[in-house]
Chimera marker file (.cmm) of the C-alpha trace (Angstrom):
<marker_set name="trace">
<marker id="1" x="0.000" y="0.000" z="0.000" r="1" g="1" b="0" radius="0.5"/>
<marker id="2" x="2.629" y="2.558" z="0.622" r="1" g="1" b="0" radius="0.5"/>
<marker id="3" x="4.018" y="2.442" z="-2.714" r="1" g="1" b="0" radius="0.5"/>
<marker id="4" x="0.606" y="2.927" z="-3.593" r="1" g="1" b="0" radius="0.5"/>
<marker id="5" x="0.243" y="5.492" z="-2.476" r="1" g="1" b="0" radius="0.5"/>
<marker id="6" x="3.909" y="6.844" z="-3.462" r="1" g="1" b="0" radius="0.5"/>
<marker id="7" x="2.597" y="6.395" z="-6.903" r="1" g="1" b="0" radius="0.5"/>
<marker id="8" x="-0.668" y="8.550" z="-6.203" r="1" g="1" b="0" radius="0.5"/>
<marker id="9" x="1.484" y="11.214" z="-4.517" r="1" g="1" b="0" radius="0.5"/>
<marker id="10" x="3.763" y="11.349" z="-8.049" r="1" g="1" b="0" radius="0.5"/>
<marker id="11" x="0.528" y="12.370" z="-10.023" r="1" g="1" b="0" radius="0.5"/>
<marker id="12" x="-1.240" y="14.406" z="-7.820" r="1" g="1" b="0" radius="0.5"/>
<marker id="13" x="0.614" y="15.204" z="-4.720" r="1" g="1" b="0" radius="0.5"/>
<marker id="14" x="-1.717" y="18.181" z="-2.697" r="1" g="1" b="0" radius="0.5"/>
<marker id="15" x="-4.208" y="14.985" z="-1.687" r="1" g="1" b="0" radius="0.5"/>
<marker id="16" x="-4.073" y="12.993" z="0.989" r="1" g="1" b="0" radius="0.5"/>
<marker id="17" x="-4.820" y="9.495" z="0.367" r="1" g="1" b="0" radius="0.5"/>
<marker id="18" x="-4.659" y="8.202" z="3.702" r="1" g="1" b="0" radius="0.5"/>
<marker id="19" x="-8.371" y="10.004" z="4.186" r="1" g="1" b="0" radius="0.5"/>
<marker id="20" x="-10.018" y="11.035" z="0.872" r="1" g="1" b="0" radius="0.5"/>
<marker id="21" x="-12.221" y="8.378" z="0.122" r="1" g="1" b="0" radius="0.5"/>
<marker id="22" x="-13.926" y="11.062" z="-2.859" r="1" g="1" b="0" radius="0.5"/>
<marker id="23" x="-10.959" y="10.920" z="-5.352" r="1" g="1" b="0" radius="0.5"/>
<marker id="24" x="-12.978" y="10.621" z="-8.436" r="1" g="1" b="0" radius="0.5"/>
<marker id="25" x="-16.070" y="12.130" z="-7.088" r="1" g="1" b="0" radius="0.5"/>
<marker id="26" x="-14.670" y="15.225" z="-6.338" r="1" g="1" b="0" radius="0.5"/>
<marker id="27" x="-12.161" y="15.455" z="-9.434" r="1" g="1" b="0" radius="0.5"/>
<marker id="28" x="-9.091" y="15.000" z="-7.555" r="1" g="1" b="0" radius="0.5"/>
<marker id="29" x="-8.125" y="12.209" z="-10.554" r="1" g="1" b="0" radius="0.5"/>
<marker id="30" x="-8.890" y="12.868" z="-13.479" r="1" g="1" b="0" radius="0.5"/>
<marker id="31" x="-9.375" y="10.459" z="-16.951" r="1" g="1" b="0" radius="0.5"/>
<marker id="32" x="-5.690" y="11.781" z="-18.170" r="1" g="1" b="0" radius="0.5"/>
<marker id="33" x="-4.543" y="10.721" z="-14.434" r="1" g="1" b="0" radius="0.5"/>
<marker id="34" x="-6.306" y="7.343" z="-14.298" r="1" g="1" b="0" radius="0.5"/>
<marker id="35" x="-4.400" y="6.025" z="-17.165" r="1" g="1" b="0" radius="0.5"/>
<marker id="36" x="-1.736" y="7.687" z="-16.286" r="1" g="1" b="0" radius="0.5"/>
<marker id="37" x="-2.290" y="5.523" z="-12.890" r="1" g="1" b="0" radius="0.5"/>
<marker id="38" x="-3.445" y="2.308" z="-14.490" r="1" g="1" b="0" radius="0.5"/>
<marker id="39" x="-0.135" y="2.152" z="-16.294" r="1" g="1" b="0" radius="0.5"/>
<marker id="40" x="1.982" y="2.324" z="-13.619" r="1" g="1" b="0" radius="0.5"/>
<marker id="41" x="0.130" y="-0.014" z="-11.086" r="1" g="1" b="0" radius="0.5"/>
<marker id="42" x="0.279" y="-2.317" z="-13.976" r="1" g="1" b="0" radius="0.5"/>
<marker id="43" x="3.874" y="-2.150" z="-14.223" r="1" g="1" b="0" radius="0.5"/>
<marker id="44" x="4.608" y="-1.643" z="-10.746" r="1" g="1" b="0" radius="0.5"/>
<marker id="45" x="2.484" y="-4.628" z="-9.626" r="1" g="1" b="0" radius="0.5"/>
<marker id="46" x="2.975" y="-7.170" z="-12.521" r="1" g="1" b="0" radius="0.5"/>
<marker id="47" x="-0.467" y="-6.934" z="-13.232" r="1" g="1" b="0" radius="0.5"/>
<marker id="48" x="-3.290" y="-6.138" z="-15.873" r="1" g="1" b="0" radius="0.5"/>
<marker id="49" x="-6.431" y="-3.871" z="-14.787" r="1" g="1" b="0" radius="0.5"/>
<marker id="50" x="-9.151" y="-4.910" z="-17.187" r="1" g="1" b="0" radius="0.5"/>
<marker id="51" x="-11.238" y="-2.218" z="-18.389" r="1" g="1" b="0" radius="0.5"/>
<marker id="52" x="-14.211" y="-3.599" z="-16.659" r="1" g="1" b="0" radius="0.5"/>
<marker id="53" x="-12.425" y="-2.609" z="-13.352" r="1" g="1" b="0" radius="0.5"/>
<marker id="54" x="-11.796" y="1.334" z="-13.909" r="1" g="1" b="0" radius="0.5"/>
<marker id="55" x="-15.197" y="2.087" z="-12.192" r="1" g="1" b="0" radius="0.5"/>
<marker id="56" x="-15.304" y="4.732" z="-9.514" r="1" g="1" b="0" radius="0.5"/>
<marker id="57" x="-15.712" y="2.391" z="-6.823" r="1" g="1" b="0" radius="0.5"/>
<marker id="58" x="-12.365" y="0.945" z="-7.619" r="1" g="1" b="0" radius="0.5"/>
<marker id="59" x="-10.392" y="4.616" z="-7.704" r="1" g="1" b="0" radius="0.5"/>
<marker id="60" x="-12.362" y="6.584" z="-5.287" r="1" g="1" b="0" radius="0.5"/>
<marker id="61" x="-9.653" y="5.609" z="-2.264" r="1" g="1" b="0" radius="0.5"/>
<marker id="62" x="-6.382" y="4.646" z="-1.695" r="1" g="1" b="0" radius="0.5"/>
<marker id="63" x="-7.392" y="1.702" z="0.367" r="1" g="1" b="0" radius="0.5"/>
<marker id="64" x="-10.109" y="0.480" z="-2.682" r="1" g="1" b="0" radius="0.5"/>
<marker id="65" x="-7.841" y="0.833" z="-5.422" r="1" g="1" b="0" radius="0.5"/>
<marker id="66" x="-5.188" y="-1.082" z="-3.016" r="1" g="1" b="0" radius="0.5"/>
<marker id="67" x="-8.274" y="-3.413" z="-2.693" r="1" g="1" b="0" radius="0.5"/>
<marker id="68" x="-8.657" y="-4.262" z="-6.728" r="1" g="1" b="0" radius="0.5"/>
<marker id="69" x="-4.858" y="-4.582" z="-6.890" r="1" g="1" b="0" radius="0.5"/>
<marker id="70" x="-4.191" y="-7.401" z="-4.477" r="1" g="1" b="0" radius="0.5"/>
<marker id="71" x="-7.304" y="-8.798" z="-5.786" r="1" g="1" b="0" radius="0.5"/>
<marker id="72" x="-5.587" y="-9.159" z="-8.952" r="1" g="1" b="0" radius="0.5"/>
<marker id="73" x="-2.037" y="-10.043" z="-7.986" r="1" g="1" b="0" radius="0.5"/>
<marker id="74" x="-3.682" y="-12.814" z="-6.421" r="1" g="1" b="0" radius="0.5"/>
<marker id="75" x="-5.740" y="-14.063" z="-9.756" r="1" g="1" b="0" radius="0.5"/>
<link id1="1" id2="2" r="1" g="1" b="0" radius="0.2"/>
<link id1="2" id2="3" r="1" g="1" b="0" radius="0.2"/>
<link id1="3" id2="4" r="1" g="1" b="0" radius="0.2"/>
<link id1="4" id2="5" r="1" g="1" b="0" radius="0.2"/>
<link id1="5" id2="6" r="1" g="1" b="0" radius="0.2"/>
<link id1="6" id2="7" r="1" g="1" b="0" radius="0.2"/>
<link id1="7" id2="8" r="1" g="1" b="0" radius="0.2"/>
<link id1="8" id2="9" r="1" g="1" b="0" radius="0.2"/>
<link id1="9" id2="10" r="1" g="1" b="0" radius="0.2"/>
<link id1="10" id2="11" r="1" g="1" b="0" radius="0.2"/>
<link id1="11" id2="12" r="1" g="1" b="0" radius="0.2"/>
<link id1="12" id2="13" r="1" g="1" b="0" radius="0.2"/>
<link id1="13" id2="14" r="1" g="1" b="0" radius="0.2"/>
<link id1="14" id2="15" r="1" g="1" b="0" radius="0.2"/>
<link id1="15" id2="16" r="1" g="1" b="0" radius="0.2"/>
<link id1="16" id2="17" r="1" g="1" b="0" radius="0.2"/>
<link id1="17" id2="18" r="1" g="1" b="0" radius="0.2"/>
<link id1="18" id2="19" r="1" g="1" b="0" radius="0.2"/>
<link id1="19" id2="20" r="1" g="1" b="0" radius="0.2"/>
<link id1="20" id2="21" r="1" g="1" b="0" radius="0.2"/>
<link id1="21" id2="22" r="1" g="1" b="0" radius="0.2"/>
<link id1="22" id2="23" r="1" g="1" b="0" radius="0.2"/>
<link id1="23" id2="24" r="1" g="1" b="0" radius="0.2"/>
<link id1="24" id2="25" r="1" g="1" b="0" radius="0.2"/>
<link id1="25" id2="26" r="1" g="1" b="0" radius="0.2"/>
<link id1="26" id2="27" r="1" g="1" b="0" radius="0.2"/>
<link id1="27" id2="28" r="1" g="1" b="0" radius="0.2"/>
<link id1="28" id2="29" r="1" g="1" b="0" radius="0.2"/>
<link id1="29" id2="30" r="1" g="1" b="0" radius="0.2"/>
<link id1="30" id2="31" r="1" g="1" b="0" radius="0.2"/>
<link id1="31" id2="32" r="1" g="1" b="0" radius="0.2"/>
<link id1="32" id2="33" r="1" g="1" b="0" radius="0.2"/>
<link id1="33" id2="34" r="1" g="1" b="0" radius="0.2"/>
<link id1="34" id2="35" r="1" g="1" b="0" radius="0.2"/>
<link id1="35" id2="36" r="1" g="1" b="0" radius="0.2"/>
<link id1="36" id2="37" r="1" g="1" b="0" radius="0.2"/>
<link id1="37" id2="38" r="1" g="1" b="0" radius="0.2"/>
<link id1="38" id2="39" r="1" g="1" b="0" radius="0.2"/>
<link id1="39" id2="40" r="1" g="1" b="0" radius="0.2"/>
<link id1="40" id2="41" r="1" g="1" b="0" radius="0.2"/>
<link id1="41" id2="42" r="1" g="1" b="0" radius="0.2"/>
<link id1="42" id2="43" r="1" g="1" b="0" radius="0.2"/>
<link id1="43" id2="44" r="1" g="1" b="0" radius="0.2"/>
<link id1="44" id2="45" r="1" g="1" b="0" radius="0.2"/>
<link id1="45" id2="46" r="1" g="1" b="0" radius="0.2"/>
<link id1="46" id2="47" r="1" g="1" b="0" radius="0.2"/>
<link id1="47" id2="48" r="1" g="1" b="0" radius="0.2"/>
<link id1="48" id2="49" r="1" g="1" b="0" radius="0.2"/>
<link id1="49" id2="50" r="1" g="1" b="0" radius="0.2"/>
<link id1="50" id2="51" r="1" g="1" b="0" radius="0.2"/>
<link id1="51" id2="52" r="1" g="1" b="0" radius="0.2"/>
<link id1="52" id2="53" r="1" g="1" b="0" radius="0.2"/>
<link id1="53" id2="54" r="1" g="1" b="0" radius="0.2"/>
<link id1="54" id2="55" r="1" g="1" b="0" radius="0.2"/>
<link id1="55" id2="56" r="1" g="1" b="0" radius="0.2"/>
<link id1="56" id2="57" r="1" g="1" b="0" radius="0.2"/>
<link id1="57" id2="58" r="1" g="1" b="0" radius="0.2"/>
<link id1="58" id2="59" r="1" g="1" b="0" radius="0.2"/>
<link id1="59" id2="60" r="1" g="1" b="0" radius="0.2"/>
<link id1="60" id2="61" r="1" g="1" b="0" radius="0.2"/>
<link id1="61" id2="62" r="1" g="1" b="0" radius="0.2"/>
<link id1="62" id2="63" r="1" g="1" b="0" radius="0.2"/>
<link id1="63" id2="64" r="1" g="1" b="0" radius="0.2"/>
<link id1="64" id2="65" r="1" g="1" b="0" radius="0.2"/>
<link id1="65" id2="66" r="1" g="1" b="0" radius="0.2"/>
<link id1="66" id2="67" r="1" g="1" b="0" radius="0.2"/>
<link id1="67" id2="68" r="1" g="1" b="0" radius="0.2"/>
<link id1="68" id2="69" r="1" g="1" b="0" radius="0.2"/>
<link id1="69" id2="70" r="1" g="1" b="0" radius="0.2"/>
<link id1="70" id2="71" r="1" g="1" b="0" radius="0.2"/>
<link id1="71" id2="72" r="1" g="1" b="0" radius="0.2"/>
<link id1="72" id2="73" r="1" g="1" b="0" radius="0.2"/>
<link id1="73" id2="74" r="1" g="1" b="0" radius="0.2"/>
<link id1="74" id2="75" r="1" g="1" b="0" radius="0.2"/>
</marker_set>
């Protein structure tokens, strides 16, 4: 989780993840910074994000999107 939220802090550092549980809601990520994110998690986490997983509910927190990636480093 920490790099996690490392890589959050590279794209858009004035949030704090540990608490914001509105990142999408509120426009704190946007579409340019999801992909941006997707990318990296990907090749940070030797993953793949389908598309059917960038929904809000995965992004909207630190701790969900942390959520959706060790569901799918365990797959």
């Amino acid at each position: 989780m920490e790099r996690l939220i490392e890589i959050l802090e590279e794209i858009q550092p004035e949030v704090d993840y540990a608490t914001c549980t509105t990142l999408i809601d509120d426009h704190y990520l946007d579409s340019l910074a999801i992909l941006s994110l997707v990318a990296q998690l990907e090749d940070e986490f030797d993953i793949s994000i389908p598309a059917t997983q960038i929904i809000p509910a995965n992004f909207n927190s630190a701790q969900s999107l942390w959520n959706m990636v060790s569901r799918l480093m365990d797959e």
